[in-house]
C-alpha positions in Angstrom: 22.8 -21.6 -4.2 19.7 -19.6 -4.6 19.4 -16.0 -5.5 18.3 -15.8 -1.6 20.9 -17.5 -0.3 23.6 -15.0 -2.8 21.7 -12.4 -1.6 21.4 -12.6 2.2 24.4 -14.7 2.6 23.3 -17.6 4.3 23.8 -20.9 3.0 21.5 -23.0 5.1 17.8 -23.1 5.5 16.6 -25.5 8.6 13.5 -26.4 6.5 11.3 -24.4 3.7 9.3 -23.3 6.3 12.1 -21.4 7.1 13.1 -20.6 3.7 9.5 -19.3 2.7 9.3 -17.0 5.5 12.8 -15.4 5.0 12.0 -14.7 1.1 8.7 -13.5 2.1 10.2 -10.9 4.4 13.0 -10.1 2.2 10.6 -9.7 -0.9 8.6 -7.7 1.0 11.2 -5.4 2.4 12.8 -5.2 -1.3 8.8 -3.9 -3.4 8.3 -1.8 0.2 11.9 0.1 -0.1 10.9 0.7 -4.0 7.7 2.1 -3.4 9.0 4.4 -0.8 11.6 5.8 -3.0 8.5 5.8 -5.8 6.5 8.0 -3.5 8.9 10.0 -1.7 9.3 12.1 -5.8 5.2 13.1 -4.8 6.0 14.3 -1.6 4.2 11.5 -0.1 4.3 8.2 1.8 3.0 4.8 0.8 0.5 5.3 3.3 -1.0 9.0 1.9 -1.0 6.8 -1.2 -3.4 4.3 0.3 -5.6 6.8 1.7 -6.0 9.1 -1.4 -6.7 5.8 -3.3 -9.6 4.4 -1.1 -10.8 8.2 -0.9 -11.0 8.2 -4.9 -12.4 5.2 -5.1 -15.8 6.4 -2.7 -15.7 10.1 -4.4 -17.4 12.1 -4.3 -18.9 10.3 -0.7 -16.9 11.2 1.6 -15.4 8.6 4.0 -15.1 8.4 8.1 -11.3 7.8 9.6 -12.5 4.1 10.4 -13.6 2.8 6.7 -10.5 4.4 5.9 -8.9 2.5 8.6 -10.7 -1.0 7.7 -9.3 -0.7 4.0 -5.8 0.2 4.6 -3.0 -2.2 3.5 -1.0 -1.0 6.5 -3.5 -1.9 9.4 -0.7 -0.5 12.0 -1.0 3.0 10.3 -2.1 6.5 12.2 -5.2 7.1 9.5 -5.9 10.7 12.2 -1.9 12.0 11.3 -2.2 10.7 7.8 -5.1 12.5 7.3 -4.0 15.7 9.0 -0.9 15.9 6.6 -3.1 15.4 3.3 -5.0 18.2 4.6 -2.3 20.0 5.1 -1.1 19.6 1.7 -4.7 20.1 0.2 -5.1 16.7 -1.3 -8.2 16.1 0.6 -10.5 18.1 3.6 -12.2 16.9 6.5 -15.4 18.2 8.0 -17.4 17.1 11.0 -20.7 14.3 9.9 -23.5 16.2 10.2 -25.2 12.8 11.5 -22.4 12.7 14.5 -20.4 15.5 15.5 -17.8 13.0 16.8 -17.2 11.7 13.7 -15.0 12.7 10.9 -16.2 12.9 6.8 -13.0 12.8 4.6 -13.0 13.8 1.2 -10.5 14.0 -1.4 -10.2 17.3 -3.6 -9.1 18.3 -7.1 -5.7 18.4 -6.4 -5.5 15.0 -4.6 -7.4 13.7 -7.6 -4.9 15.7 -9.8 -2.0 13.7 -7.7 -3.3 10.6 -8.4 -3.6 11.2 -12.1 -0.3 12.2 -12.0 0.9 9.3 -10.1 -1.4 6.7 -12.6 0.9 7.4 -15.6 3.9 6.2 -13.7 2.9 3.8 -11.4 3.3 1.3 -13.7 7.1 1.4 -12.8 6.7 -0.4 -9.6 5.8 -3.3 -12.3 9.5 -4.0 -12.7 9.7 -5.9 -9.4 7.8 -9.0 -11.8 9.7 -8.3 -14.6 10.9 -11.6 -14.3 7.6 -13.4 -13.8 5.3 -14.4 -16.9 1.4 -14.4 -16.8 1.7 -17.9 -15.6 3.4 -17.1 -12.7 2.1 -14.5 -11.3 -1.1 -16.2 -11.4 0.7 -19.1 -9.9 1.8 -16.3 -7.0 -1.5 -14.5 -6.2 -3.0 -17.9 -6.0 -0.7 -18.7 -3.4 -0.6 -15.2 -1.9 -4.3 -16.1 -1.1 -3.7 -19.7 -0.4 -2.1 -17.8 2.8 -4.3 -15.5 3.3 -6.5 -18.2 4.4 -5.3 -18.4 7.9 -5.2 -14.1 8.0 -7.6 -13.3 11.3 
């Protein structure tokens, strides 16, 4: 019996198909429920996480809600609310483009960057989830990770 079959309780796969799928899912679930917990000691959400990441990543050029929105790992995410509470908290501001008033600049501040920093020295953590992985393997996995990808529209 495999650890997904233990775990799940379900002896039978109709093919691998199947079997693939379901230990995707369950993977996914399983690094998603960790990170949350992870986050939830910052007072923020995976998906704050995201956004203060891509916003450090273009500093100090600000950013408009729809590159934000192109570069999220969570493309079914509100980027408007998640931006709105990070402003709240004063991790990052928001200011109207001066090129179009319709649009929205976002920046991250020094105490979003602060966060981060913070966050950097114990992200590594979230490593655990390949503890049981060597080098090998987890080249083995992102080379089939984007194997799959392949057919992402």
């Amino acid at each position: 019996m495999s650890n997904l079959e233990k775990l799940i309780t379900q002896k039978n796969f109709e093919n691998d198909y199947q079997r693939g799928l379901v230990s995707l899912i369950f993977v996914g679930n399983w690094i998603t429920s960790r990170h949350q917990q992870f986050f939830k000691r910052y007072d923020i959400t995976m998906q704050q996480y995201n956004i203060l990441r891509i916003l450090r990543g273009q500093h100090p050029k600000a950013a408009s809600i729809n590159v934000l929105k192109e570069r999220m790992l969570d493309k079914m995410s509100d980027v408007s609310r998640l931006v709105e509470r990070l402003r709240k908290a004063e991790l990052i501001e928001r200011r109207s483009c001066e090129l179009d008033r319709r649009a929205v600049d976002v920046r991250i501040t020094a105490k979003g960057l602060e966060l981060l920093s913070v966050i950097d020295q114990d992200i590594s953590q979230m490593n655990d989830a390949f503890k049981s992985l060597n080098e090998k393997d987890l080249s083995q996995l992102n080379k089939l990770l984007d194997k799959m990808l392949e057919s992402y529209h």
